[in-house]
C-alpha positions in Angstrom: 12.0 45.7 -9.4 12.5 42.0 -8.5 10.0 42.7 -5.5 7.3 44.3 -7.7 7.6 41.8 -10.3 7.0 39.3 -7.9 3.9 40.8 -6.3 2.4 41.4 -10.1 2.9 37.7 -10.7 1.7 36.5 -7.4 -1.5 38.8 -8.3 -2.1 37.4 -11.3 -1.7 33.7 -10.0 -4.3 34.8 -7.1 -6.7 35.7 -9.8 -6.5 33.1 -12.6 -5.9 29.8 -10.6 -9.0 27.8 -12.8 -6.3 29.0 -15.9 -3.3 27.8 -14.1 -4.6 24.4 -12.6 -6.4 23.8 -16.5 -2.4 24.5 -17.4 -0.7 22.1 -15.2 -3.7 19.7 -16.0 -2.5 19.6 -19.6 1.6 19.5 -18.5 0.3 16.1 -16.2 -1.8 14.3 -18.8 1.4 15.1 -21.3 3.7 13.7 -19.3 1.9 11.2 -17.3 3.7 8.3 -19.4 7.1 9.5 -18.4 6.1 9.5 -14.6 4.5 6.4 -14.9 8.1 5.0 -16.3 9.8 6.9 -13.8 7.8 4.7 -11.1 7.6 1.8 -12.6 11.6 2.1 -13.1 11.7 2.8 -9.1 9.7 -0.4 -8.3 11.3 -2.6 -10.7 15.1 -1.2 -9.5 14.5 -2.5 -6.1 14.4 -6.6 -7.2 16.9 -5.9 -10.0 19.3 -4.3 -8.2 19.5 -7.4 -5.6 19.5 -9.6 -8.8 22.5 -7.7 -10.6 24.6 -8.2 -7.2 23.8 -12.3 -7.4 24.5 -13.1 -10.8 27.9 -15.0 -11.8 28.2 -12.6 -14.8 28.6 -9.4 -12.6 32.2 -8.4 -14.6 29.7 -8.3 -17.7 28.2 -5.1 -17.3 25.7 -5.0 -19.9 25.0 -8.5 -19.9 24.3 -8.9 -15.9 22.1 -5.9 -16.5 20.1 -7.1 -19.2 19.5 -10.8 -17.1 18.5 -9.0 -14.1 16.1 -6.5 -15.7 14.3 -9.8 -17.7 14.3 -11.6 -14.7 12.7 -8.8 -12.5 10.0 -8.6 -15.3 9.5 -12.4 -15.2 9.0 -12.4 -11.8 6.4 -9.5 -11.6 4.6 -11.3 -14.5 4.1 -14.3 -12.6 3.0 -13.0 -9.5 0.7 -11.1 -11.7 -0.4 -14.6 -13.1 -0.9 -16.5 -10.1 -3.2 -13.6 -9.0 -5.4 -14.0 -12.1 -5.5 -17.7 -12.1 -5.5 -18.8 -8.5 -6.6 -16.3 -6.1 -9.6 -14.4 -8.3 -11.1 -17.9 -9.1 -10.9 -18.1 -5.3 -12.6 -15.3 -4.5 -15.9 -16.0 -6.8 -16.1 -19.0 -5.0 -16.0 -17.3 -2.1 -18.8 -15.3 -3.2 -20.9 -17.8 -4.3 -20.5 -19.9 -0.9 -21.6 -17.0 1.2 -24.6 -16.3 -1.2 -25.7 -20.0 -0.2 -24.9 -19.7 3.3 -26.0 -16.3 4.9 -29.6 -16.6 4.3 -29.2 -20.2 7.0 -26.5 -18.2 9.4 -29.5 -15.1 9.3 -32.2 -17.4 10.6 -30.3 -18.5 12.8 -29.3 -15.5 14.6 -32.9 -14.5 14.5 -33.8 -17.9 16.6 -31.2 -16.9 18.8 -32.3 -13.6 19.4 -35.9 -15.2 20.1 -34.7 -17.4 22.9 -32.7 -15.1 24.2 -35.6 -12.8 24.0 -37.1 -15.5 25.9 -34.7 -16.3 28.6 -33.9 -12.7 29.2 -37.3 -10.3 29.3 -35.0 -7.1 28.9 -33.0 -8.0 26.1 -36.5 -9.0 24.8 -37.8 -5.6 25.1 -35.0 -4.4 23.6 -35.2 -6.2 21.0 -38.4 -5.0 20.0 -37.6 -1.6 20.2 -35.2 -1.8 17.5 -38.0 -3.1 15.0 -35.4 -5.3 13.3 -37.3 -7.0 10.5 -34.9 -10.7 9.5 -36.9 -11.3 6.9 -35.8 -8.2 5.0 -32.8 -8.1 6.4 -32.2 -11.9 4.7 -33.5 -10.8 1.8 -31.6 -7.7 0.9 -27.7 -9.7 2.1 -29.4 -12.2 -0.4 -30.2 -9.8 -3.2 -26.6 -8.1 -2.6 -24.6 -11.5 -2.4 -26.8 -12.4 -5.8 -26.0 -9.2 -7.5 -22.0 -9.2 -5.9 -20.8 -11.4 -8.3 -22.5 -9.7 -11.4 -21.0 -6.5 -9.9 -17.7 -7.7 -9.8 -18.2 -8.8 -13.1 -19.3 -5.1 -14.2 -16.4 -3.7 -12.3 -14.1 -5.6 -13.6 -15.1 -4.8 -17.5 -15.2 -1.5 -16.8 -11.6 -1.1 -14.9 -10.6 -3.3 -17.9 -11.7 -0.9 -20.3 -9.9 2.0 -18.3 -6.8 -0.1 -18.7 -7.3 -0.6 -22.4 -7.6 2.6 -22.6 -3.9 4.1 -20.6 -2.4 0.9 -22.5 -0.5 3.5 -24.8 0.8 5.5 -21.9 1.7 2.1 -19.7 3.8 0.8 -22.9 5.2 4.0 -23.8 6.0 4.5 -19.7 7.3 1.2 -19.5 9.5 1.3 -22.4 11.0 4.7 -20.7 11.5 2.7 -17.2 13.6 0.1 -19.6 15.5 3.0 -21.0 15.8 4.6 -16.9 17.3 0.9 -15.6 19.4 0.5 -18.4 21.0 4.2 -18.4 20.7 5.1 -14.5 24.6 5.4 -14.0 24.6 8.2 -17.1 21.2 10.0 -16.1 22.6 10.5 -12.7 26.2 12.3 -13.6 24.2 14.4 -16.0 21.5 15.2 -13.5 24.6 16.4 -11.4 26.9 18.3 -13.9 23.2 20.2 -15.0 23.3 21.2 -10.8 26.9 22.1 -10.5 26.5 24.1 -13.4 23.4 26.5 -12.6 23.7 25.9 -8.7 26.3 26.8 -6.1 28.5 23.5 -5.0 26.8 23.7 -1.5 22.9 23.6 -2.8 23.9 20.9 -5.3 25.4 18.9 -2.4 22.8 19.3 -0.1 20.3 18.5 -3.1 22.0 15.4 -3.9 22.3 14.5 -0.2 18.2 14.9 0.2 17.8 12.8 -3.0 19.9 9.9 -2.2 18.5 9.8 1.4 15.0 9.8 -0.2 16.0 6.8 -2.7 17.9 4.7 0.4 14.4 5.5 2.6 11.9 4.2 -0.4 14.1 1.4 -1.7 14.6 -0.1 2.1 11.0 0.7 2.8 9.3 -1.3 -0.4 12.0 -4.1 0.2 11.2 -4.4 3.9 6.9 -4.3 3.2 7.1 -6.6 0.5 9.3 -9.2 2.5 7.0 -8.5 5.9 3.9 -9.3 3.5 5.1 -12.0 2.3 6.5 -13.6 5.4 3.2 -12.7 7.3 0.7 -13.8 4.4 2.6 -17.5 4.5 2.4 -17.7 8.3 -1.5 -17.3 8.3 -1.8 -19.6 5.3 0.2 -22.2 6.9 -1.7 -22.2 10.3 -5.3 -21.0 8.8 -4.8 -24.0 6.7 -3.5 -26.3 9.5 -6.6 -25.5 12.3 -8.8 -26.1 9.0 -10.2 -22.5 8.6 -12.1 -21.3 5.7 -11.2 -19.4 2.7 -7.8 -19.5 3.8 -6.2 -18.9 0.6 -8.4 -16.0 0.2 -7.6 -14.4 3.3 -3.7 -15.0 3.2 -3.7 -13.0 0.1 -5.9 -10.2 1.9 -3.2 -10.4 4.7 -0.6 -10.4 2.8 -1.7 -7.2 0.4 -3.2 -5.1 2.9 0.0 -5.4 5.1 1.6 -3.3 2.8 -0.6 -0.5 4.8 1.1 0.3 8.2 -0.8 0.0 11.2 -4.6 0.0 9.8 -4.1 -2.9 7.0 -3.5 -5.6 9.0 -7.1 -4.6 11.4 -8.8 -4.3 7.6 -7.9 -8.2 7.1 -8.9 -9.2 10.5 -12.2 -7.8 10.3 -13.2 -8.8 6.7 -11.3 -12.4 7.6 -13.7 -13.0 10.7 -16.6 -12.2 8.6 -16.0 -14.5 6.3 -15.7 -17.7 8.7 -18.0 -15.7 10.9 -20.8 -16.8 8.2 -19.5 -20.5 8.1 -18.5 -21.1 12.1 -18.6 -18.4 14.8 -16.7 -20.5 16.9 -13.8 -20.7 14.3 -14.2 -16.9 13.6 -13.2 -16.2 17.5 -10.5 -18.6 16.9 -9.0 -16.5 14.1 -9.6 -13.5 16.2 -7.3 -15.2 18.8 -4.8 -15.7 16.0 -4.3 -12.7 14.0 -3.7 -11.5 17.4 -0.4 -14.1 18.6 0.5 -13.8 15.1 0.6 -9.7 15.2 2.6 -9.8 18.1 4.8 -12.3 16.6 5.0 -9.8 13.5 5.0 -6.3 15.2 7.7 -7.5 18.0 9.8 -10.3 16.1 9.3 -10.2 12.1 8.8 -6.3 11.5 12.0 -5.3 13.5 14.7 -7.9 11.8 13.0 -7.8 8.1 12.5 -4.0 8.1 14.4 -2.5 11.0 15.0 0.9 11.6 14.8 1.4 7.4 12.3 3.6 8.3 13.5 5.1 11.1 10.0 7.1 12.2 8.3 6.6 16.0 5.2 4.9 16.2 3.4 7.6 16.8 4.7 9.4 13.4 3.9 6.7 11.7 -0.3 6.7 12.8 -0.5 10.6 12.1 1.6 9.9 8.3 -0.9 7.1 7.9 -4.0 9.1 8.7 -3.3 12.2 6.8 -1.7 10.5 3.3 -4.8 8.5 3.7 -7.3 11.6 4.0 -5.6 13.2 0.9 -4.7 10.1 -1.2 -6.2 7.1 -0.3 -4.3 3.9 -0.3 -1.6 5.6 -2.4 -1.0 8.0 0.5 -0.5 5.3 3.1 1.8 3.7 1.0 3.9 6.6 0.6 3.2 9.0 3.6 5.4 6.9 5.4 8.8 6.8 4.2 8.0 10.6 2.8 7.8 11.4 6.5 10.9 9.6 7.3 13.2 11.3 5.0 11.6 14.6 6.8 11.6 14.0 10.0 15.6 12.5 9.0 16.3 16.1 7.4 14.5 17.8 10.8 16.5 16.1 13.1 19.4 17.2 11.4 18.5 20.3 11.0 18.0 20.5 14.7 21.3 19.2 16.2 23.1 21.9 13.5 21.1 24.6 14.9 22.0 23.4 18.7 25.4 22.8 17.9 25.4 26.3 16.7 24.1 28.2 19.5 26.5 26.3 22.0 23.8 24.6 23.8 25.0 21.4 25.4 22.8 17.9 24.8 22.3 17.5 28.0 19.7 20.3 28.1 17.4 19.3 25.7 17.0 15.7 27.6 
């Protein structure tokens, strides 16, 4: 009966999937305040946790706890501030210098290409093959630099307005994080007495055992990235602004937010980093070329191995394909979290391996 049950049911899901994705479409948008508290409470336990181990009070339970957690949120509003009032100012500046300087750094590529042309006949007729038109091509980089800050301005309204609009369900998720931080201790023995008392003691164990490897893996993870990024976004800063580079305020803060994205982040600042002094001094944009690349080495051989270690515990190679394919399904989101998501499987696989080994007697020696 069980069996037949199951294949009517299976049926039925086959044939009224628009029904049941409409369904869990309504359970997400119900409950999307609670898992935004549930995430925010993740983030925000990582600093507070560290903070709650510092403080003098500590044999003042509640009291320690309530410091830590106001701290945390003071810190997290003034990073948010500085962002607003330091680097964003920056950045339409930014803007507005480029507007007044690629239309010059245009021309002159074009009179290089002409003596060039001149000096060498066959890069000349190549040239001409390609039909490249500077005048248009001035003229649309100007049109798009005169219309990039008005689009900014535009985006920026109307992600504002999105915000304004999920306000409730931030406030109402944030005021469920406070309740999460300040109750954790309770809502994790009552999570375990509600698996004890419908699952066997082996599947709760297990269960409990996946979960707390799962929090260890995020929690070193996000401590370890935001440390590196930090680290790595005052290194450049210090020597972008001591060889006299451009905009480098503005690219320190691009360093230091897209090296929260293994592998492929730190390439995405280089490039967009060179571009920018590219526009101002081509000889100064192969200069930063020549140190993003000592200062990667310095950060993938010396910084990334004693800040983060072996938190996350995945080969290189892991890493790249979790990278890729959270990226191809989620975006920026799924390189944040493909990564230590992969790491707690391959952790579980590995075990799961050497049990089934051990189990059919076959020595370690063989599978080198």
């Amino acid at each position: 009966m069980g069996i037949v049950a199951g294949a009517i049911l299976f049926n039925w899901t086959l044939q009224n999937m628009t029904t049941i994705f409409a369904f869990l479409g309504i359970i997400i948008k119900l409950t999307t305040p609670f898992l935004i508290g549930i995430c925010i409470a993740f983030i925000l336990n990582v600093p507070m946790r560290v903070l709650e181990s510092k403080l003098p009070i500590k044999k003042y339970a509640k009291l320690c706890r309530s410091v830590s957690l106001l701290l945390t949120i003071l810190i997290m509003l003034v990073l948010v501030l500085v962002v607003l009032f330091i680097v964003i100012p920056e950045i339409v500046q930014t803007f507005e210098t480029l507007r007044a300087m690629v239309p010059g750094f245009i021309d002159r590529i074009a009179a290089l290409s002409e003596q060039l042309s001149t000096k060498l006949p066959n890069l000349g007729t190549w040239l001409s093959e390609m039909e490249m038109d500077w005048n248009k091509i001035r003229q649309d980089v100007f049109n798009f630099l005169q219309s990039g800050a008005a689009s900014i301005l535009n985006s920026t309204v109307s992600i504002a307005s999105s915000v304004f609009s999920g306000i409730f369900n931030f406030i109402l998720g944030f005021v469920f994080a406070v309740y999460i931080l300040f109750q954790k201790e309770n809502l994790t023995r009552q999570a375990k007495k509600l698996l004890y008392a419908y699952l066997s003691e082996e599947r709760t164990e297990r269960i409990v055992s996946v979960c707390t490897l799962t929090n260890r893996t995020f929690s070193k993870f996000i401590t370890g990235q935001c440390t590196e990024a930090v680290i790595l976004g005052l290194l450049f800063f210090i020597f972008t602004s001591l060889f006299r580079f451009p905009y480098a305020l503005v690219i320190s803060v691009l360093v230091t937010c897209t090296a929260f994205i293994p592998i492929f982040g730190a390439f995405i600042a280089c490039l967009i980093g060179a571009f920018l002094i590219l526009v101002t001094n081509p000889v100064k944009a192969f200069w930063f070329v020549v140190l993003f690349l000592v200062l990667q080495q310095i950060e993938g051989n010396i910084i990334y191995p004693r800040v983060v270690g072996n938190s996350v515990g995945l080969p290189a190679l892991w890493v790249m394909l979790a990278v890729t394919i959270g990226g191809s399904l989620m975006g920026i989101a799924g390189m944040l979290i493909s990564v230590p998501l992969c790491s707690v499987l391959y952790v579980l696989l590995r075990e799961s391996i050497s049990r089934r080994l051990v189990e059919k007697y076959i020595p370690t020696e063989k599978t080198l």
